[in-house]
C-alpha positions in Angstrom: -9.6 52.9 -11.2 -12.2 52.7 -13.3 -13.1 50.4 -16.7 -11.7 46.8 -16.1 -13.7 46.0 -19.4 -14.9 47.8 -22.5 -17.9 49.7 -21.3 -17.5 47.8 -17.4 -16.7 50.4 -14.9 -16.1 49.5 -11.3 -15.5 50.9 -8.0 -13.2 54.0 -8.8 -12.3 54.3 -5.3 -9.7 51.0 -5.6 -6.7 51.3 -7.4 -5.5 48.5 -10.1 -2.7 47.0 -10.7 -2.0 44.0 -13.6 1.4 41.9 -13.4 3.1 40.8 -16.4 6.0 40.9 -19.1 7.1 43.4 -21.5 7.9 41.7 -25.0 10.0 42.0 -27.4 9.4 44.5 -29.9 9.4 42.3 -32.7 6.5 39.9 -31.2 4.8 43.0 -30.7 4.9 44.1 -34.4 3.8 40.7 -34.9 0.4 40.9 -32.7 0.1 44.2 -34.4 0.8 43.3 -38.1 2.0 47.3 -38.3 5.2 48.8 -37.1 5.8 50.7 -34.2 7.8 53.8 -33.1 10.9 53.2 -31.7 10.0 54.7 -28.5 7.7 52.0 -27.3 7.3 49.3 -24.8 4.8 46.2 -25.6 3.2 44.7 -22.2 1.4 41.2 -21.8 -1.2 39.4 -24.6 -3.8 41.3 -24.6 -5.7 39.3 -22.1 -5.1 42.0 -19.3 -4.0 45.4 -19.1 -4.4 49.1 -19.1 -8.2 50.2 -20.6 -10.2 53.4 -21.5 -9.3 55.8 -19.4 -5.8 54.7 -18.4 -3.7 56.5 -20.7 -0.8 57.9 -19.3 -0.8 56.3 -16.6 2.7 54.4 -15.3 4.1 51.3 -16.5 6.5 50.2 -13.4 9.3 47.9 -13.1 11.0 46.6 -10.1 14.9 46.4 -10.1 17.1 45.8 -7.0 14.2 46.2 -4.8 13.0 49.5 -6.3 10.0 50.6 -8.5 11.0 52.4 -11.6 8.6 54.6 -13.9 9.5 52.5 -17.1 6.3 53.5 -19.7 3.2 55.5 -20.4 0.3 54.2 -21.1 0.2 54.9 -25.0 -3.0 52.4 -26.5 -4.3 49.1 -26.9 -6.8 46.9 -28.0 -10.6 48.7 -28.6 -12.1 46.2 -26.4 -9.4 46.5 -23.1 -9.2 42.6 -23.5 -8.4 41.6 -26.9 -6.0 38.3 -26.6 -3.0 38.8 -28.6 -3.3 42.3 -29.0 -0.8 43.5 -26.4 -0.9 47.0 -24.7 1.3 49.7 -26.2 3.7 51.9 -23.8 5.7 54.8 -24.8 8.8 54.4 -23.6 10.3 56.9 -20.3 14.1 56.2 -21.3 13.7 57.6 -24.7 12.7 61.1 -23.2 14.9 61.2 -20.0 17.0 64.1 -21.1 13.8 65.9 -21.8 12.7 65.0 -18.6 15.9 65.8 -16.7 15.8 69.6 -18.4 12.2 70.3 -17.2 11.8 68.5 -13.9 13.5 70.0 -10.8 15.3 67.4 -9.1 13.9 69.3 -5.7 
């Protein structure tokens, strides 16, 4: 939903979805030039990806033929499309205890 672009919004009524590959923390540091927190994930070049409005929304993996909440949309590149300025995710696994302790397993 929403911005695609900086300043580009589109039909909110169709959700988005981006495919790609989470990089290594040190290439993202690279793109960067600035270091990060350990609790993050780096997705894709820049070229495609979460934009204004987006944040905390899901970063998902697929494992064994399920989807898993992997990141939260954390920031990115001013302009949504920036190549080589990857997106910036904060990492779910680093707060799962948290997460465990406050969320009822229902």
């Amino acid at each position: 939903w929403g911005y695609t672009a900086d300043q580009e919004e589109t039909d909110r009524s169709r959700l988005r979805q981006v495919r790609g590959d989470v990089i290594s923390s040190t290439q993202c540091k690279e793109f960067w030039q600035s270091e990060l927190e350990e609790d993050t994930l780096c997705f894709g070049d820049g070229t495609h990806g979460p934009c204004k409005g987006d944040s905390g929304g899901p970063m998902s993996c697929s494992y064994d033929g399920k989807y898993y909440i992997t990141g939260v949309v954390s920031w990115g590149s001013e302009d949504c499309k920036q190549k080589g300025y990857p997106s910036v995710f904060t990492r779910v696994t680093s707060y799962l205890n948290w997460i465990n302790k406050h969320v009822s397993r229902g």
